[in-house]
Structure formats: C-alpha cells, structure tokens
C-alpha positions in Angstrom: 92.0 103.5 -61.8 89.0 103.8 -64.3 86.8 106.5 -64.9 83.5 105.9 -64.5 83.1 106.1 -68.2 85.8 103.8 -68.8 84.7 101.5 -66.0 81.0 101.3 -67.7 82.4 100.4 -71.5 84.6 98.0 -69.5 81.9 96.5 -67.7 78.8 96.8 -69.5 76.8 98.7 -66.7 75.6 102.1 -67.7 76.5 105.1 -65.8 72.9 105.3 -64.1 73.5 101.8 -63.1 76.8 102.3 -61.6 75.2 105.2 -59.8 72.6 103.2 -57.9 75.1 100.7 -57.5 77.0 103.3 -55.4 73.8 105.3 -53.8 73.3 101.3 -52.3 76.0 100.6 -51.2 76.6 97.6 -53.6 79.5 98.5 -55.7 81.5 101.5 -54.6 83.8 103.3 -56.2 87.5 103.4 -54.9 87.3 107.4 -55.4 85.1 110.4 -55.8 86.1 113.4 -56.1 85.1 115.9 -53.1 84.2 118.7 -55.7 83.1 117.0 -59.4 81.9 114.3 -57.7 83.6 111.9 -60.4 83.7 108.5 -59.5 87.0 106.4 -60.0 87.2 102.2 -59.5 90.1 99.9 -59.1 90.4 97.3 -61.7 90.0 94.6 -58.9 85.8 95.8 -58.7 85.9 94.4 -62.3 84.7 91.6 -61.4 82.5 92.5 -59.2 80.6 94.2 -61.3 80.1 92.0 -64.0 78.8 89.2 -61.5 76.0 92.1 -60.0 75.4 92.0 -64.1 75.2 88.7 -64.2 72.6 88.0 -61.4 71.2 91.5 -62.3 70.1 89.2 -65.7 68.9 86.7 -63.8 66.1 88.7 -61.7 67.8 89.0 -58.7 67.1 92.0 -56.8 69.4 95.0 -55.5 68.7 93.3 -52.2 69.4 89.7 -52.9 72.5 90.8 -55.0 74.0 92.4 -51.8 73.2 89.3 -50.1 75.2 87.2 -52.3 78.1 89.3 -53.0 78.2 89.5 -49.1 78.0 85.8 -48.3 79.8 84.3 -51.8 82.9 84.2 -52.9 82.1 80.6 -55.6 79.5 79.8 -57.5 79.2 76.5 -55.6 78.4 79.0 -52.8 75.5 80.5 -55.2 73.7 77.1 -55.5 70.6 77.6 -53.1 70.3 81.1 -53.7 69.5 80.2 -57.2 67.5 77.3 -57.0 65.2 79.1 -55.0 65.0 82.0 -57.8 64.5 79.1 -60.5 61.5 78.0 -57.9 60.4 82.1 -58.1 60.3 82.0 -61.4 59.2 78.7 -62.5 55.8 79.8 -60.4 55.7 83.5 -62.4 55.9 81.5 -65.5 52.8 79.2 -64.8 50.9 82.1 -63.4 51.6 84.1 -66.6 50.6 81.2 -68.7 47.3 81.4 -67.0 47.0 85.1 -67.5 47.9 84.7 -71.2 45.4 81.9 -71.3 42.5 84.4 -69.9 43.4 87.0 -72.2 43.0 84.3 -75.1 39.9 83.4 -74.0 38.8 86.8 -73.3 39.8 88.3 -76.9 38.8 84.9 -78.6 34.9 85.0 -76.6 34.9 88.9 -77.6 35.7 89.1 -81.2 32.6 86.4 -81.8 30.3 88.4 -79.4 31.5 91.7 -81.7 30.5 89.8 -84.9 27.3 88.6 -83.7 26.3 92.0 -82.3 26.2 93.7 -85.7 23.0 91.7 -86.1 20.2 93.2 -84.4 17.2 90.3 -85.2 18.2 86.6 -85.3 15.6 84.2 -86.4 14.9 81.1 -84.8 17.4 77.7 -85.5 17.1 74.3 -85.1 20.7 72.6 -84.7 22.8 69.8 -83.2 24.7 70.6 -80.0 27.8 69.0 -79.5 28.3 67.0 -75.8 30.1 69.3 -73.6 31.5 68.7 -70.3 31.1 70.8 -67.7 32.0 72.3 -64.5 28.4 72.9 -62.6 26.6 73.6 -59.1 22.9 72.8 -58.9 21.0 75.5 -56.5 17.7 77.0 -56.2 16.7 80.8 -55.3 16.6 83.8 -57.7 17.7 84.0 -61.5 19.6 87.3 -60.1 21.8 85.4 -57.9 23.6 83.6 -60.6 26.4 85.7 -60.5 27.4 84.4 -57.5 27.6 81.1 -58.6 29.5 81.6 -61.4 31.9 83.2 -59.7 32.3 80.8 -57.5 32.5 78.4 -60.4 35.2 80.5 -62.4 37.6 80.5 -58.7 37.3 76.6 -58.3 38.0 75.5 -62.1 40.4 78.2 -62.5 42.4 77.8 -66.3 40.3 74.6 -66.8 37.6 77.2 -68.0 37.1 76.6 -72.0 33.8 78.1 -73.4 31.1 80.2 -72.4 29.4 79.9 -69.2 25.5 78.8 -69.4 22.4 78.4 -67.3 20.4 75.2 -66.9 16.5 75.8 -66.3 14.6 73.0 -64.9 10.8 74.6 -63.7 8.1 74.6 -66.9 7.2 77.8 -65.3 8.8 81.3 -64.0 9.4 81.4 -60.6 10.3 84.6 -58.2 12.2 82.6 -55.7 13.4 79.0 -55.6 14.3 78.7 -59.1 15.7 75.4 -59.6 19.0 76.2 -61.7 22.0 74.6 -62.7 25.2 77.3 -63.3 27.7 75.6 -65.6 30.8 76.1 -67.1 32.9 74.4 -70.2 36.0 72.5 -68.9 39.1 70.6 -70.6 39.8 68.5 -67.2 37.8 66.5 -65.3 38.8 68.1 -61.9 36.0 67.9 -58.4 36.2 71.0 -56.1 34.2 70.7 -53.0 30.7 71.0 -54.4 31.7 71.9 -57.7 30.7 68.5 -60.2 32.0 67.5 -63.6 30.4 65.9 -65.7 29.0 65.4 -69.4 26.1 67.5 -70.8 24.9 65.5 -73.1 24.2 67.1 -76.5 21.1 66.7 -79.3 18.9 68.6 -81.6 17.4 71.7 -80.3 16.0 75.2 -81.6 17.7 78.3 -80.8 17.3 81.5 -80.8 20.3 84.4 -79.9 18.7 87.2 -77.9 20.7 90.6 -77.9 19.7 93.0 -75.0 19.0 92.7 -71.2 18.3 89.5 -69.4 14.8 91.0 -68.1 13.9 91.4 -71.9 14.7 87.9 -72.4 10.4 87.0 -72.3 10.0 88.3 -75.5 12.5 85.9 -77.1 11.1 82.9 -74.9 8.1 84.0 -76.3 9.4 83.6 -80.1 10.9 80.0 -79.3 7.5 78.8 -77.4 5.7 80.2 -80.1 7.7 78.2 -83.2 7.6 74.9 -81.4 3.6 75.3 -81.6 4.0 76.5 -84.7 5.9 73.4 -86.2 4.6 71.0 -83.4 8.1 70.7 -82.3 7.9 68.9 -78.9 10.9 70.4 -76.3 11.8 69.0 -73.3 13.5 70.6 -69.8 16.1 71.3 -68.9 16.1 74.6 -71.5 19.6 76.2 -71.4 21.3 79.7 -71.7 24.0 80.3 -73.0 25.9 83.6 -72.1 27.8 84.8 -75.1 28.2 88.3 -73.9 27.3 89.3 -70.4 29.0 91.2 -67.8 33.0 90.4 -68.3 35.7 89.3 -66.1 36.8 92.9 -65.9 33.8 95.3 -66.8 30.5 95.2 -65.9 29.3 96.1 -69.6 26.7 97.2 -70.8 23.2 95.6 -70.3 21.9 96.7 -74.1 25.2 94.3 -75.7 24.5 91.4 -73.6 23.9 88.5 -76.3 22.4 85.4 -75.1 21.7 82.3 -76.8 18.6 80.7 -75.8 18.2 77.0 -76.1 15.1 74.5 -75.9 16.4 70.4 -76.7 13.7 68.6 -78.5 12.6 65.9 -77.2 
C-alpha cells in the first residue's frame, strides 16, 4: 500500500485534497492508522483518483463527482453528465462576457468623466453630432423620476447598452409636473422590448455646453446657452438634449458636486 505521501506524488492530489476526499466520503483510504491517524491506499484507488482529478478540472463539484464515480464505470457512461456541465458553463461564459463588457464600459465612461472633471468652467461649443441610435421610452411627469426610466431602460437592453444615457426635452418652458421627456439610451442592436423603441436620433449642428455640479444647478448653464444663441442670433430648435456623462453609477450613488452633464440645444 502507499502512503499518503506517496499516494499524492503518485496521483497529483495534495495531501489537503486527499483529506477532504476522505472527510466525504469520496475516496477512502484502504487504512488508517487507529493512533497516527496515517492514511494508507491500495494501488487499485489509483485510478480513482486521478478521474476525481480529472472531473475536479472540469468544474465538477464534490457532489457531482460522487455521483459519477457512483453511477460510472466508462466514459460513454459520463456523456450526459458532461454535456450538461458544458451547457453550465457555456451560460457562465456569456454571463461573464457581459460582466466584462460592463466593467469596460464602466472604466471606459469613467476615465473620460475624470479627465473632463479637472476642468471646472467650460465655455460654450457649437459642433456636429453624429446620428445615434437609441434605445428610448417617451413619458411625461417629473424631471426627478428619470431614474426610473432609465433603469428600466438599462434591464430591457441589457449588454446592447453602448454610450451614455441622455434626456430628450420637448416643453419651451419648465414644468413641475408633466414634463414631456424622452429617456434614451445608445444601442449597437436594433432590439424592441415591450415599450422600449429603437430607433435613429438623428444628428446636426448644435451648441453645447458641459455643466459640472448638481442637476438643480443646471439653470445657470441653460442660462449661458439661451443667452449665446441671442447673443449670435443662433436660432435652436426642441427637442434640447442631456447628456449624462457622470451621474449616479451603476454601483454608487456618487456624488452630486462631480455629476458632469452635457447640455445640448440643435440649431435649427
């Protein structure tokens, strides 16, 4: 018979492993010793052990492995048991790929929030916007219920999500209640979910301005943008847009005094 020692060089399981093995029931020694408590195994568990390694490798747990060892004897007999686990893990892999895609876009959205926050003024800018499409729900009631709605936007499109989420305005005046607001998000797919819509925001020159604080201090930079289009008899046109470059985050609230918003008005 084989010490343990020898048994774990032989086999390739460590001596904690072959431990566990035992406490479980899944590999148990031939001998221990009443007073060392030193573990002895037959050359026949030799095999046994390196298939427990084997599925070990694979994923399997304790539990399933004792399953197996229990009901098998052939690999052919192994077949279901590890197309299933193939199944397991082909899902883990698409659900980590989304995860590694959110971190991405997390860290990618967050570095260019960072950069732009070391400014403290930004001047107004007149630029060219790109068409976009977007993932959006149309609704009317308070600007402080947007939340909602994006969330609800975020669980529908899910890792379709690309850019950063943004308001569409469409009252030439503030309102207390029944705002009329559109809550969009960038996509790559065209997908439809429920009442979620896709479609194409269609892009143009506009003049811009990035405001860095809260979103009830945002007046004073609507107040800059009115004032430059009078200024330079710029004519704008609804809807005006916001976009949120750094709000509250998918994981921290945040706070208020970082929140960078760009604030958009398309010329006519």
């Amino acid at each position: 018979m084989f010490t343990i020692g020898e048994f774990s060089r032989i086999t390739g399981l460590s001596i904690k492993a072959l431990r566990i093995y035992h406490e479980r029931k899944l590999l148990i020694p031939a001998h221990v010793e009443k007073k060392t408590g030193y573990r002895y195994y037959r050359p026949e568990s030799v095999d046994k052990a390196r298939t427990i390694a084997q599925l070990r490798a694979m994923t399997f747990s304790l539990e399933e492995i004792n399953t197996i060892v229990g009901a098998c004897d052939d690999e052919a007999d192994i077949v279901s048991y590890l197309q299933e686990k193939g199944d397991v893990i082909a899902r883990k892999m698409a659900n980590l790929q989304h995860v590694a895609l959110s971190i991405e876009t997390i860290v990618h959205l967050e570095t260019e929030a960072a950069l732009m926050s070391q400014k403290n003024e930004f001047e107004v800018e007149e630029k060219e916007l790109d068409d976009v499409l977007i993932a959006s729900t149309r609704w009317t009631g308070r600007y402080d219920q947007a939340g909602a709605y994006f969330t609800k936007l975020y669980k529908s499109i899910g890792r379709y999500a690309c850019g950063k989420p943004m308001a569409l305005y469409y009252d030439d005046e503030y309102k207390t209640e029944n705002a009329d607001i559109e809550s969009c998000v960038p996509v790559r797919k065209a997908t439809k979910n429920g009442d979620i819509g896709v479609r194409k925001l269609s892009g143009g020159k506009c003049i811009s301005l990035i405001h860095k604080g809260p979103y009830t201090e945002l007046t004073r930079s609507y107040a800059k943008l009115m004032n430059h289009a009078k200024d330079h008899t710029i004519e704008v046109q609804l809807p005006t847009r916001e976009v949120y470059k750094k709000g509250p985050g998918m994981i921290f609230k945040g706070n208020p005094n970082n929140y960078i918003t760009e604030i958009q008005f398309m010329l006519v």
